[in-house]
N, C-alpha and C positions, 0 to 999 in steps of 0.2 A: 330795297324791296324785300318783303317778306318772302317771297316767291325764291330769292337767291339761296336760303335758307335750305326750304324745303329740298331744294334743286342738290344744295352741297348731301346733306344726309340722305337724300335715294344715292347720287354718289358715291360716295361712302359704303352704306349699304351693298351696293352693287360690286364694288371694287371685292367687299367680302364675299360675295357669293362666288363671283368668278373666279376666289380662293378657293372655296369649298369645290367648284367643280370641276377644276387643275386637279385637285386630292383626291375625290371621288372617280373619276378618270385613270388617275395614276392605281387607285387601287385594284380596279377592273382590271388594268393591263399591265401595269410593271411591278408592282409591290409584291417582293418576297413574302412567302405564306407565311413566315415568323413572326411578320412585322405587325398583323391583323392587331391586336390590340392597342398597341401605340396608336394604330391610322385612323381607330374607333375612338379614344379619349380627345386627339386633335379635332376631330372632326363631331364630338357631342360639344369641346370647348368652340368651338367656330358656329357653333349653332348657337348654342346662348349666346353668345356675343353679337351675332345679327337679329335674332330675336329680339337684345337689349335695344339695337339700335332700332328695327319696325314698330316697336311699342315705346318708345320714345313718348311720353305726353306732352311733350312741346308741340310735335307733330300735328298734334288735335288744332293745336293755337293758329302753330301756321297755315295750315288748311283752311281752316275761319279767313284767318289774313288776309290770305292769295288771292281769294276768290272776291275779292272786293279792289282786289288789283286790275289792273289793263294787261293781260292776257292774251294770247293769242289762242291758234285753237290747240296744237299742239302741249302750248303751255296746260290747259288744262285741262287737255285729256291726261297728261301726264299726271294735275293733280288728284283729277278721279280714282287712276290706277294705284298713285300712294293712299291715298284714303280706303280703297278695299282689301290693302298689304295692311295695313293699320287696324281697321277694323277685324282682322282675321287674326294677325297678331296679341291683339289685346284680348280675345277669348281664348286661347290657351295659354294656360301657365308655361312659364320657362321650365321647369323643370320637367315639365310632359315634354317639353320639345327636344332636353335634352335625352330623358329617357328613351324616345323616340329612334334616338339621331345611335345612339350608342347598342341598340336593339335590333336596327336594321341590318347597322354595320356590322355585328356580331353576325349576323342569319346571313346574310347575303356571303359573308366569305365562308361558313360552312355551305351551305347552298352549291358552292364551284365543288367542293370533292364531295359529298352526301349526291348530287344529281347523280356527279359519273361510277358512284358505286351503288346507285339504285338503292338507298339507303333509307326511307322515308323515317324510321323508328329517332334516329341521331334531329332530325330536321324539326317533327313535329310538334315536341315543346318549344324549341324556340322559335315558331310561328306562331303555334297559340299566343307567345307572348306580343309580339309584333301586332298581329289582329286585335288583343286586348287593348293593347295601347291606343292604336289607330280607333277604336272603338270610340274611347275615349275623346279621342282628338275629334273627331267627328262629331261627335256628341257635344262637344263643348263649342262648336261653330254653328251648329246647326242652334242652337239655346242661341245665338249669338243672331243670326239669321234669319230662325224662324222658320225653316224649311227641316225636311226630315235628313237622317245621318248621313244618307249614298248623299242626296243631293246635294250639302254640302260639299264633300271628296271630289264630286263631279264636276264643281265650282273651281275646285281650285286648279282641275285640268285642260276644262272649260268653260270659262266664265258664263254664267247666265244658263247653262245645259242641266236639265234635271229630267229625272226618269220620265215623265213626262210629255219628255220631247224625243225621247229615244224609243219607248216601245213602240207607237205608230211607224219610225224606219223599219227597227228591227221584226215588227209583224208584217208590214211587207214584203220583206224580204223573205224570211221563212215562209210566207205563205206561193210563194214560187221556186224560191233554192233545190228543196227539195229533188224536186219531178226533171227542175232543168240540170242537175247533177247527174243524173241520168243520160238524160239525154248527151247532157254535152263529153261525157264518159263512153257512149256507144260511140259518137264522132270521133273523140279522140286517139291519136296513131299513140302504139307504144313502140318511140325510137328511142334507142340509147347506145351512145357510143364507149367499151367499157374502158375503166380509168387503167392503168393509172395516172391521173394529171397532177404531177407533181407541185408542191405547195410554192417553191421558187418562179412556178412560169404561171399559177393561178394568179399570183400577186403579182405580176410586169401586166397580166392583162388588167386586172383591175385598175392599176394607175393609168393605164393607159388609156381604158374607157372613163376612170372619171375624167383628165383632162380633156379629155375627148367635149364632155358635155359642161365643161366651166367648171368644176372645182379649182380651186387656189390653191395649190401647193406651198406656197409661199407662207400664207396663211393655216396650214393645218396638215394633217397626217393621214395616214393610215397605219392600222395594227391590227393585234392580235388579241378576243377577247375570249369569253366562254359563252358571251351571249352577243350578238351585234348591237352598236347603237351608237350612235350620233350624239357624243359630249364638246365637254370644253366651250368655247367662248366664239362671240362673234369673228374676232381676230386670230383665233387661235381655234379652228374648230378641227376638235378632232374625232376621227371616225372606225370602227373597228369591224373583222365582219371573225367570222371560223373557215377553216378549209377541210374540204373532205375529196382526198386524193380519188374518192371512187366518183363523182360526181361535178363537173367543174359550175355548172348551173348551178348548186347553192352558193356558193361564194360570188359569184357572176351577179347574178340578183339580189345578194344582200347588198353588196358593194353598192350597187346602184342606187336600194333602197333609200340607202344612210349619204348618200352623196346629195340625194333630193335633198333630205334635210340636211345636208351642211350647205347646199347653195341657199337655201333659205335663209340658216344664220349667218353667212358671209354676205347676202344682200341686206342684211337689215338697216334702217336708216344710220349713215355715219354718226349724224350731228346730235341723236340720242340714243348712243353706246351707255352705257351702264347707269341707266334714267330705265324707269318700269314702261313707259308708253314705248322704249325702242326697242324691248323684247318681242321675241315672237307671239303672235296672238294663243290662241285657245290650240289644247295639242290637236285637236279634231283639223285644224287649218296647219299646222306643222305635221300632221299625217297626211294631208291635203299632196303635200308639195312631194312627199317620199312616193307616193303611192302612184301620183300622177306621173314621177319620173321611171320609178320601176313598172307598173303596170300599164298606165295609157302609152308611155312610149315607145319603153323598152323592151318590152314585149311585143312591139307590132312589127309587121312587114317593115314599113320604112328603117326603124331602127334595125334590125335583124342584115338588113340589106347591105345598112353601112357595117355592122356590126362582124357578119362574116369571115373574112379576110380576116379581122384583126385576130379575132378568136382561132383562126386557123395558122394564122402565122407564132401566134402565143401558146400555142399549145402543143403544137406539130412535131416535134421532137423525137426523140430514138425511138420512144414506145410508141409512136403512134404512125412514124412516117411523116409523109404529108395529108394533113388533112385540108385538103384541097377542096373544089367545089362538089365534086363525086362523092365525096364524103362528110363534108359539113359545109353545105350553101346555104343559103338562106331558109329557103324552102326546110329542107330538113331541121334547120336549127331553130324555125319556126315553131316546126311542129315539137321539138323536145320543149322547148318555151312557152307550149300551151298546152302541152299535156295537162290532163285533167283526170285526178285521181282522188281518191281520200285517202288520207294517210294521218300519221299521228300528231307531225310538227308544224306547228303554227307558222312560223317563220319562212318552212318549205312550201306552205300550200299555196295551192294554185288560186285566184284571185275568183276562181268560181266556188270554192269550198271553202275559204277562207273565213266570212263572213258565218259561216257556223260555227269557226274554232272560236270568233270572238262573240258570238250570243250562248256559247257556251257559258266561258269566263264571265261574264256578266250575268245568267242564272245564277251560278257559283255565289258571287264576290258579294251578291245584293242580299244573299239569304245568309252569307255571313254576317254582313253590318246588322239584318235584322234580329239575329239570333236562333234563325228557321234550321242551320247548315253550322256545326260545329269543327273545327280545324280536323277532330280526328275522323271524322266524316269523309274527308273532301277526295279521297283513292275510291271510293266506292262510287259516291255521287259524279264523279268523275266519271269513273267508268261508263255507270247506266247512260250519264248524257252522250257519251262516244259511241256508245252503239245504239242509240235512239237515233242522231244525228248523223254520223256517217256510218253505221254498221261494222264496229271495230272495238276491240277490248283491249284494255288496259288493264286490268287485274292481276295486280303483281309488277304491272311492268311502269315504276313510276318514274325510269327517267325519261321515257317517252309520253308520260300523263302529268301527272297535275303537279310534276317537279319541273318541267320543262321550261318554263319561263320563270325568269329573275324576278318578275315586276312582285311577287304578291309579299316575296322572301325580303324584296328593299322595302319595304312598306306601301309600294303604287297602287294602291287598293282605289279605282274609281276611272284609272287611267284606260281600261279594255275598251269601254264603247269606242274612244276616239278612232280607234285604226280602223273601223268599219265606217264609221263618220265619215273618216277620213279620206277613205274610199270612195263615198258618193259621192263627195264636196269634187276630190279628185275629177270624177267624168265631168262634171259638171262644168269647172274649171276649163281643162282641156278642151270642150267642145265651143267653148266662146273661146280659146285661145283658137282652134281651128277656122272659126267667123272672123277672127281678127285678121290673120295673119294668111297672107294671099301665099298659097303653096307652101304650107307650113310642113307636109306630110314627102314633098321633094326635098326641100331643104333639110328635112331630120335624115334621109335616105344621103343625102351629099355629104354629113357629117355636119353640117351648119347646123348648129345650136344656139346662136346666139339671138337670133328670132325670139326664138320661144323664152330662151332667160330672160332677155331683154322684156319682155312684155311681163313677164312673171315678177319682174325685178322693179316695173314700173306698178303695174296692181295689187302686186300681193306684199312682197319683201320688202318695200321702202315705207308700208304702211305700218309697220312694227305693230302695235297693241294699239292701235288708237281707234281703231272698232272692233264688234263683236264677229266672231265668224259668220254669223245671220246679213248683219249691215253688211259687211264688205261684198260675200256672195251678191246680196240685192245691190251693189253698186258695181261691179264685175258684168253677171249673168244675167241681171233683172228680175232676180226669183233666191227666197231663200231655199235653205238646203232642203232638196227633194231628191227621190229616186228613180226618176224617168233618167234623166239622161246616164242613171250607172245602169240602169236594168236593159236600156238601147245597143250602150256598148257592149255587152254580154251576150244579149242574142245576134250582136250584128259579128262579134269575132266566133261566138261558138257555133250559133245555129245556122249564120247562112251559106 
């Protein structure tokens, strides 16, 4: 069969990528800072050489081939999937991809000491060059496509998503965020219990709530980054968050975050591991599953309930005594878990403000692919939109502003809308797991998790890539991705 063909070289293919992101991993978290340039030349030769192999022109034949074979469905969604790898491959040049690959890698390890010495002057060329390139790349798929540059970039984070379909969310939602930031800021308690919570007992709680809710340990890690995020591989997936002795709540909720998406990639279908249909779908449905597990769960009463204790017995230590129920129950650890503030870090915000850090970034990123927004621009433009939006300045202060996030310094230029996607898809999600599933909200309060993975693991996870985030929502919820049910759950935890 020609089909076996196809099937060995995604194979292949895959076996290299899940090289590239062991490497890419390792350099986020263990690679000595000397070692940047060697980790940057492996890693531009790793990229042409899966490059070599997606733009293969056999590929084109076999494709022909297969599809005149006996098939199953899986079979050829799969070959759908390599045919869109193929046709995105064959419009850029290898050499844009490696210059790409060597560009990122340079920026992104100045990026870790330039952020923490608020340094913007050191960073700014070599972004301009990163954006230049990405430019380019964009431009050469979008020729390829037929669609314009963002939407291309958008494609490749998720499939079929073009500005298009994003500004209608994004104007609904600013057309109320606004007034109900307010509001839900006058409801909000300011409780804080002060640190210090030391980094040794942040990290026993965090293993301990992810197994709590099905991470694999057996399968994957935890560490220590400078940005959080969920790499490595199906089998191997590993997860990273930061700790800040004054606050035990940001490492709490990161954890959490990145642990939704590694149950996502430790459920994905066994029998098509390093095959394009058994990847995760579109990032908008890989933010789906982080957001639903930090936000719709882990932030409510029922979780909070089970969650207590453990945070008090994890934390409770010389400096604190016992942090007993007088001091951190439910209740109270509620209210610190829904405080509602604006503040400068994306990562920290609270899931009612959130959603303007990232129609910021998407202003930003789309006026740069067009040419409206120049790299040396982006501290000022930055600013103005900070205090358009939540009433805060940044002027001067860029490790708290537009150096904050890794995504634009590794070249992830198109990836910002997903995490707000990600977010409605999220409620959307959870409120038919709540229909499904009789007493979902006692069972999360008992510490029973396995309801809810279980049902995530049967609709979402074992469907790997073989529909679009639209299709699967309408075969889940009955309805593609809409904003009633995140706009329900927002006035129903802040306003009522």
């Amino acid at each position: 069969m020609t089909y076996a063909r196809l099937h060995e070289s995604a194979r292949k293919l895959g076996e290299l990528n899940n090289a590239l992101a062991m490497l890419m991993w390792d350099e986020a978290v263990m690679m000595p800072a000397g070692s940047g340039n060697g980790r940057g030349e492996t890693l531009a030769t790793l990229a042409g050489m899966a490059h070599d192999l997606s733009s293969d022109p056999s590929i084109e034949d076999w494709i022909d081939a297969s599809l005149n074979e006996s098939l199953d469905a899986w079979q050829r969604a799969n070959v759908d999937q390599i045919r869109r790898a193929y046709i995105a491959a064959k419009a850029v040049p290898k050499d844009l991809v490696v210059a790409i690959s060597k560009a990122t890698s340079k920026t992104e390890q100045c990026w870790r000491t330039a952020r923490a010495e608020n340094d913007w002057r050191t960073i700014e060329p070599l972004l301009e060059e990163v954006v230049g390139l990405t430019i380019q790349r964009a431009d050469a798929l979008a020729q390829m496509s037929n669609v314009t540059p963002y939407d291309a970039l958008l494609d490749e984070y998720e499939p079929g998503l073009k500005q298009s379909s994003i500004d209608p969310v994004f104007d609904d939602l600013a057309s109320f965020l606004p007034a109900f930031v307010d509001d839900a800021i006058a409801r909000s308690s300011e409780i804080a219990i002060p640190g210090p919570f030391p980094v040794a007992a942040q990290e026993r709680l965090g293993r301990e709530l992810m197994s709590a809710v099905g991470f694999d340990f057996e399968r994957g890690r935890l560490d220590v980054s400078h940005h959080p995020f969920c790499g490595g591989i199906a089998d191997d997936t590993r997860i990273t968050t930061r700790y800040n002795e004054d606050d035990f709540l940001e490492s709490m909720f990161a954890v959490l975050h990145e642990t939704g998406h590694a149950l996502y990639q430790q459920g994905l279908p066994d029998a098509w591991r390093g095959q394009p249909v058994g990847a995760a779908g579109g990032m908008a449905l890989h933010e789906s599953q982080s957001l639903l597990m930090e936000m719709q769960v882990c932030r409510g009463d029922d979780f909070l309930r089970f969650a207590a204790p453990i945070v008090s017995r994890a934390l409770g230590g010389d400096s604190h005594g016992d942090l007993g129920a007088d001091r951190l129950g439910a209740d109270r650890l509620g209210a610190m878990a829904r405080r509602v503030r604006r503040g400068f870090i994306r990562v920290d915000a609270d899931e009612v403000t959130y959603p303007l850090h990232v129609i910021l970034r998407y202003q930003l990123e789309t006026a740069l692919l067009s040419g409206d927004l120049q790299v040396g621009d982006i501290p000022t433009a930055w600013h103005d939109k900070m205090v358009d939006f939540l009433g805060l300045s940044t002027e001067g202060n860029f490790h708290d502003g537009c150096m904050q996030d890794v995504h634009w310094f590794a070249g992830l230029i198109g990836y910002f809308p997903t995490y707000t996607l990600g977010a409605v898809a999220a409620a959307q999600l959870f409120a038919a797991a709540r229909a499904a599933i009789d007493g979902l909200g006692q069972r999360i309060g008992d510490g029973d998790f396995e309801p809810l993975v279980g049902w995530l693991r049967d609709n979402v996870h074992s469907e790997g890539r073989r529909f679009t985030t639209n299709e699967l929502l309408e075969r889940v919820t009955g309805r593609p991705l809409e904003t009633k049910d995140f706009r329900a759950h927002l006035e129903a935890r802040y306003l009522s």
